[in-house]
C-alpha positions in Angstrom: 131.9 91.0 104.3 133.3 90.3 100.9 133.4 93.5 98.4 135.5 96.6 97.8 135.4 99.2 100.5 136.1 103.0 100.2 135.3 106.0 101.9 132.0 107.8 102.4 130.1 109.3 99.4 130.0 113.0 99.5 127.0 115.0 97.7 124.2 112.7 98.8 121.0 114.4 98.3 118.3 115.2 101.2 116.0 111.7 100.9 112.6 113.1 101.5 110.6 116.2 101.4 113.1 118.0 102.8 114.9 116.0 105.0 118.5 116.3 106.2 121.2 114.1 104.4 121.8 111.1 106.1 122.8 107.5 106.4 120.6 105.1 107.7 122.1 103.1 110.5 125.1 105.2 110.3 125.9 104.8 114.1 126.0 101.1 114.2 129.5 99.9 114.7 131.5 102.5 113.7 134.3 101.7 111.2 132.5 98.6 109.0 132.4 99.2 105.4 128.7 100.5 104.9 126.5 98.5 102.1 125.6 101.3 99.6 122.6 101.4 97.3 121.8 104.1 94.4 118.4 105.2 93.2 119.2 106.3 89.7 116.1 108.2 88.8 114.7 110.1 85.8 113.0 113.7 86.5 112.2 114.6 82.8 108.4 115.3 81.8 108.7 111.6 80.4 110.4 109.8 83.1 108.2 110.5 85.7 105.9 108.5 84.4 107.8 105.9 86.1 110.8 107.4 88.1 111.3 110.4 90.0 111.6 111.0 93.6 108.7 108.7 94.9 112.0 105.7 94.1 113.6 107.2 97.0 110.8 106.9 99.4 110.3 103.3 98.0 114.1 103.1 99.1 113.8 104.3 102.6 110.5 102.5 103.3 112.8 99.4 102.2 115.8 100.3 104.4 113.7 101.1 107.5 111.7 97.9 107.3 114.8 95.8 106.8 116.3 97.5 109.9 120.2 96.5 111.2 122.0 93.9 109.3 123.0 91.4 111.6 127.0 92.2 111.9 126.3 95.4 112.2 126.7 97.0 108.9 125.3 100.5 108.1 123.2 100.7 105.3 123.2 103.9 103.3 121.4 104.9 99.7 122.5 108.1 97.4 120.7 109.0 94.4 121.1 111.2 91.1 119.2 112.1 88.5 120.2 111.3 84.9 117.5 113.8 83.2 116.9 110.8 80.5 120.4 110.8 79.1 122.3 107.3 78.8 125.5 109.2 79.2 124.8 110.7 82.3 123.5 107.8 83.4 126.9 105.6 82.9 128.7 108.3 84.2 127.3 108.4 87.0 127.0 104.7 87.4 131.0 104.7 86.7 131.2 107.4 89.5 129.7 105.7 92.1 131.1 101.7 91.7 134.7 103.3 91.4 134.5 105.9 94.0 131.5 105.9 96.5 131.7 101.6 96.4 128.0 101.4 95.2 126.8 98.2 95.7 123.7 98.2 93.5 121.4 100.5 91.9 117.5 100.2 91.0 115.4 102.3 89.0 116.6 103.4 85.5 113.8 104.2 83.9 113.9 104.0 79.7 115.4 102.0 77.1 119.1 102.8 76.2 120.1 104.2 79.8 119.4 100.7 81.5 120.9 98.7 78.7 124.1 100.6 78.8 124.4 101.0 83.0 123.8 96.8 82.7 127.4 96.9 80.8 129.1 98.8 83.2 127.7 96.8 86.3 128.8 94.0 84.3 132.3 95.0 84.2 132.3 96.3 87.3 130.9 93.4 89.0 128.2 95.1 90.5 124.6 94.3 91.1 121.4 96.3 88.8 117.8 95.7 89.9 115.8 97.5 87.0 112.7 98.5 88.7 111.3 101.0 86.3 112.0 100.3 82.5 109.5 98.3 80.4 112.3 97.3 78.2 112.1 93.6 77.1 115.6 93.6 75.9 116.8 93.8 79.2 117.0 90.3 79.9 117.5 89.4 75.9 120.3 90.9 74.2 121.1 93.1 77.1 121.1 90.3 80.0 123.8 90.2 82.3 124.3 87.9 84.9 124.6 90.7 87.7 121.7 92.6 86.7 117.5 91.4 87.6 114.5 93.2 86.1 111.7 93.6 88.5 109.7 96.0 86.5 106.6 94.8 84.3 107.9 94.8 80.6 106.8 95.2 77.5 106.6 91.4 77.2 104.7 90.6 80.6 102.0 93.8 80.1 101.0 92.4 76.4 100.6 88.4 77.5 98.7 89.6 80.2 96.5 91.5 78.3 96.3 89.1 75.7 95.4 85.9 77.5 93.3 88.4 79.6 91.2 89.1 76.5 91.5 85.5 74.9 89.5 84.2 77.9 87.0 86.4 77.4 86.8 85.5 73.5 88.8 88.0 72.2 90.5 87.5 69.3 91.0 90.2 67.1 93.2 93.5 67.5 93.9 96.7 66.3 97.4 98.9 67.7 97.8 102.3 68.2 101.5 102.9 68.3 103.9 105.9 68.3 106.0 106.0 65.6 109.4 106.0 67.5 111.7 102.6 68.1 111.3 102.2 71.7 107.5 102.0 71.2 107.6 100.1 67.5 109.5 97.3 70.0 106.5 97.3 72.0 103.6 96.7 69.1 106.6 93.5 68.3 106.2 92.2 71.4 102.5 92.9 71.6 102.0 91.4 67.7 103.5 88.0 69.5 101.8 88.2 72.6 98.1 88.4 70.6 99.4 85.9 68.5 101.0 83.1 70.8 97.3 83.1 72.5 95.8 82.4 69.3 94.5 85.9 68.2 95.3 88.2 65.4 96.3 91.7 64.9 93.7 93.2 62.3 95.6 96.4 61.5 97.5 98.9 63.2 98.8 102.5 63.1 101.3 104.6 64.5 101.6 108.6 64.9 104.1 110.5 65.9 105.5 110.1 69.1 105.4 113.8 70.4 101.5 114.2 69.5 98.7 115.4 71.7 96.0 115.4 69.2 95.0 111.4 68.2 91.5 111.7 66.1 92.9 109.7 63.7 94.4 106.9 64.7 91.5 106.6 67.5 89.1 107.1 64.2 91.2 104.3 62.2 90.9 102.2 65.3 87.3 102.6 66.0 86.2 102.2 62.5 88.2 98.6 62.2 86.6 95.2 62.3 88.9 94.3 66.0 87.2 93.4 68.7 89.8 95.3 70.9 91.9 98.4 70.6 95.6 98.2 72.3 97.1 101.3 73.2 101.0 100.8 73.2 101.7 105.0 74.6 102.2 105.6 78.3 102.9 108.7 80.1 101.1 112.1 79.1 100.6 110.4 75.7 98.1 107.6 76.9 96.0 109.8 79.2 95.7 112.2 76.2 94.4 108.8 74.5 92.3 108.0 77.0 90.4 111.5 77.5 89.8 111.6 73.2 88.8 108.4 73.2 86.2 108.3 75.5 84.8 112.0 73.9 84.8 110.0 70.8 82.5 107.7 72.2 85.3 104.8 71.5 84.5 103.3 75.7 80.9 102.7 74.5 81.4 101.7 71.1 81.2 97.9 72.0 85.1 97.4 71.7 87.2 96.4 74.4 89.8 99.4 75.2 93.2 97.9 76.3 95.7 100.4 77.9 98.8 98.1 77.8 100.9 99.9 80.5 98.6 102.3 82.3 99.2 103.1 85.8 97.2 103.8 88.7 98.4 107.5 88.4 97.7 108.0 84.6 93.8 106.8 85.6 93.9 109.5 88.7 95.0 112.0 86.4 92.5 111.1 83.8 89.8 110.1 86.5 87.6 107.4 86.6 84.3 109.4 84.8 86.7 109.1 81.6 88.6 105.7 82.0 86.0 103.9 82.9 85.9 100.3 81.1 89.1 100.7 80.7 91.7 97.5 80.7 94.8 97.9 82.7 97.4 95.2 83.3 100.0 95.1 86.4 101.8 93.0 88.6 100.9 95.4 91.5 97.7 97.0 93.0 97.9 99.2 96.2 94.5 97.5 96.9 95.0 94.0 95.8 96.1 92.4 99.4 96.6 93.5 103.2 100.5 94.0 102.4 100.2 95.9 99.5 97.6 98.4 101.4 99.9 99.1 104.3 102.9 99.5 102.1 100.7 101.4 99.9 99.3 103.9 102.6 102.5 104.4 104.2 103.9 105.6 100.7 101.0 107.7 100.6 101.4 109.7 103.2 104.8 110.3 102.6 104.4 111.3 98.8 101.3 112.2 98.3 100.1 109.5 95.9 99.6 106.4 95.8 102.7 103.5 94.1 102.6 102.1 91.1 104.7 98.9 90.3 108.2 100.3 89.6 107.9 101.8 93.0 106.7 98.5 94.8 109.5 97.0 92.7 111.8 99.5 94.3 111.0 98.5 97.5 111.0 94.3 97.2 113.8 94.5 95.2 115.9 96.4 97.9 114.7 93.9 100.6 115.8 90.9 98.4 119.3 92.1 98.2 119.7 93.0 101.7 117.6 89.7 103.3 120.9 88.2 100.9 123.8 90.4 101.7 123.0 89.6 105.5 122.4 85.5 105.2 125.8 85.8 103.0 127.5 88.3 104.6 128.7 89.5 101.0 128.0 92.0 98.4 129.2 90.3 95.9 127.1 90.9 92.7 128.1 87.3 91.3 127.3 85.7 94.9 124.0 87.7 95.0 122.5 87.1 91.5 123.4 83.5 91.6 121.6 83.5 95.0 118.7 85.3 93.7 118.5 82.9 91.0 117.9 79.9 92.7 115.8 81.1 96.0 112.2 82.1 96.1 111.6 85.8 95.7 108.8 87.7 98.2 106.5 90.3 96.9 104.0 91.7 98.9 102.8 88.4 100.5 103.4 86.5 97.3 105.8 84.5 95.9 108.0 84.4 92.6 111.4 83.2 90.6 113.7 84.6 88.9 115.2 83.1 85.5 118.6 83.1 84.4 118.1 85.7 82.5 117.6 88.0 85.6 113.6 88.3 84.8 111.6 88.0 87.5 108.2 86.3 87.5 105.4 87.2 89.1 101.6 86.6 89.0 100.0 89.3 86.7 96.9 91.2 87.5 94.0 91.8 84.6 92.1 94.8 86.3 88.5 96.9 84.6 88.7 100.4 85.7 85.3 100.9 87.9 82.8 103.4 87.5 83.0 106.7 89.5 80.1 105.6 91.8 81.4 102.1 92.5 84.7 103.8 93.6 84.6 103.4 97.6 87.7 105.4 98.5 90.6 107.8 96.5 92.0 105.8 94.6 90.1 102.7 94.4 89.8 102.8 90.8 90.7 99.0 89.9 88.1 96.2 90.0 89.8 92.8 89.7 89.0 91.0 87.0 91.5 87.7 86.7 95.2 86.6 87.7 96.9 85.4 85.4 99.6 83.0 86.6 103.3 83.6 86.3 104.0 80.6 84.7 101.3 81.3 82.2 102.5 84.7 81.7 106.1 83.7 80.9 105.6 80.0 79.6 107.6 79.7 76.3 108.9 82.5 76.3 112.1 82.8 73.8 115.7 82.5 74.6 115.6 86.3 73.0 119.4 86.6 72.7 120.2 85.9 76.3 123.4 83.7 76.5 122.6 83.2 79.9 119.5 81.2 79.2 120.0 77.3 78.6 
């Protein structure tokens, strides 16, 4: 197997709920370089939104299910935690291509952190499957030709919403933004999104980022002429939106409620009394298929809750790079990527592509959160509404800075 080899990583962190250090496969043909991969996760108050822990049971799930690589070479995954700092984040990302041989690392949750660990890979010639940031950027300004983004981003969520509403004849829109940059990037991208459908953003208005208390943007928002309301927070933030918005009476006020990049989490927490109505966007359901319910219930009962998309992502992504590193008995990022660029990509039963750019494309889901007494089990808070097509979803979209694309 192609690739630089070097000894065994030390400090590798018990994987789950306790569980002994280990390496999986470890006893498989002693003495063969051993294909590492490293869940870089976030476990601030704001990354777990979409990191944390739950990655590395995504991971294992992965590994298990793959099973032996064909010549024989162990698999093994480490992980850190990079507490939302970029700079920790490279570090460690440094750390582990020069020292511990990491082949690849998913997660990376945020917006500078996965911009700047795509440099390094780059330089290093190592592989980055971004399975948790929203950040369009990645595979605009920031692509790289050994990095992929598997994650929903800010891009995907607002064309699905969009064309979503547009098919239902709505038109006109009204944002709710916080006032920082990662979040201003995201009322950009959903300003074109509402426009490239033929719609039109009404008015908008932004409040600081840090703020638990939103009567008045969710007054300036119900008392506009739109037709729907896009909420561009996520995290704590959004389900704070949520709960105030249905006690302001904004559910039943004959607008259409749009939570761009809800999770099946945030509506758990808020439950579905409060969110229901509610529009949620996602390129994965724990109840959308037989695949994603027995991937989904597995994760369960390891974690306790049910995955959201980054952690689905997590786990396809993982199986795409070792279904590659076996059939080309390699691990090197260049072979890989180029590999992943031209083959057909599997996602719970489905299939996708992935541009030059590294984005992958995926069919997108347009989901109404259901009334409490029309949900049938925990959980089943989603009622299917429309797919909207990968090639719809991403059709046209801009060369965004991405030297990579033709």
């Amino acid at each position: 197997m192609t690739g630089s080899r070097s000894a065994r990583s030390p400090g590798r962190r018990a994987l789950l709920l306790g569980s002994a250090p280990w390496a999986w496969r470890a006893a498989a043909r002693t003495g063969l370089p051993a294909v590492r991969i490293g869940v870089l996760w976030d476990g601030s108050a704001v990354g777990l939104a979409a990191s944390g822990q739950d990655h590395l049971v995504a991971a294992r799930l992965a590994v298990n299910d793959f099973g032996y690589l064909s010549r024989g070479y162990p698999v093994e995954l480490v992980d850190a935690e990079f507490d939302r700092r970029p700079d920790r984040a490279v570090a460690i990302a440094r750390k582990w291509f020069d020292e511990a041989n990491v082949a690849a690392i998913v997660d990376l949750p945020g917006n500078v952190a996965p911009m700047q660990v795509q440099d390094v890979a780059r330089t290093a010639k190592r592989t980055v499957m971004n399975t948790s940031s929203l950040n369009s950027a990645l595979t605009g300004t920031g692509c790289a030709p050994t990095a992929s983004h598997w994650m929903d981003d800010t891009i995907g969520l607002t064309r699905t919403m969009a064309l979503g509403m547009a098919s239902r004849g709505v038109g006109t829109w009204f944002l709710v933004v916080p006032d920082d940059p990662a979040s201003i990037a995201f009322q950009a991208d959903a300003t074109a999104a509402i426009e490239s459908t033929g719609g039109r953003v009404v008015g908008f208005i932004r409040h600081p980022s840090d703020s638990m208390v939103f009567a008045r943007p969710l007054a300036a928002a119900r008392d506009s002429a739109a037709a729907a309301i896009g909420l561009c927070s996520t995290g704590a933030g959004l389900i704070a939106q949520i709960r105030q918005a249905r006690e302001m009476g904004l559910l039943d006020a004959g607008k259409e409620i749009c939570a761009f990049a809800a999770t099946i989490r945030d509506i758990h927490q808020v439950g579905p009394l409060a969110a229901r109505e509610l529009w949620v966007g996602t390129g994965f359901y724990w109840n959308r298929n037989e695949k994603t319910r027995l991937f989904s219930r597995r994760f369960l009962e390891i974690s306790g809750r049910m995955p959201d998309k980054p952690h689905a992502a997590t786990y396809a992504a993982i199986l795409q790079f070792l279904r590659l590193v076996d059939a080309l008995d390699s691990t090197n990022a260049e072979t890989l990527n180029d590999a992943m660029r031209r083959d057909s990509l599997y996602f719970f039963g489905e299939s996708g592509r992935m541009r030059l750019n590294g984005r992958v494309m995926l069919d997108m889901g347009l989901y109404r959160v259901k009334a409490p007494d029309a949900v049938r089990e925990p959980w089943d808070y989603y009622e299917p509404v429309k797919t909207i097509p990968a090639v719809e979803v991403w059709r046209g979209r801009p060369k965004a800075g991405c030297a990579l694309m033709p």
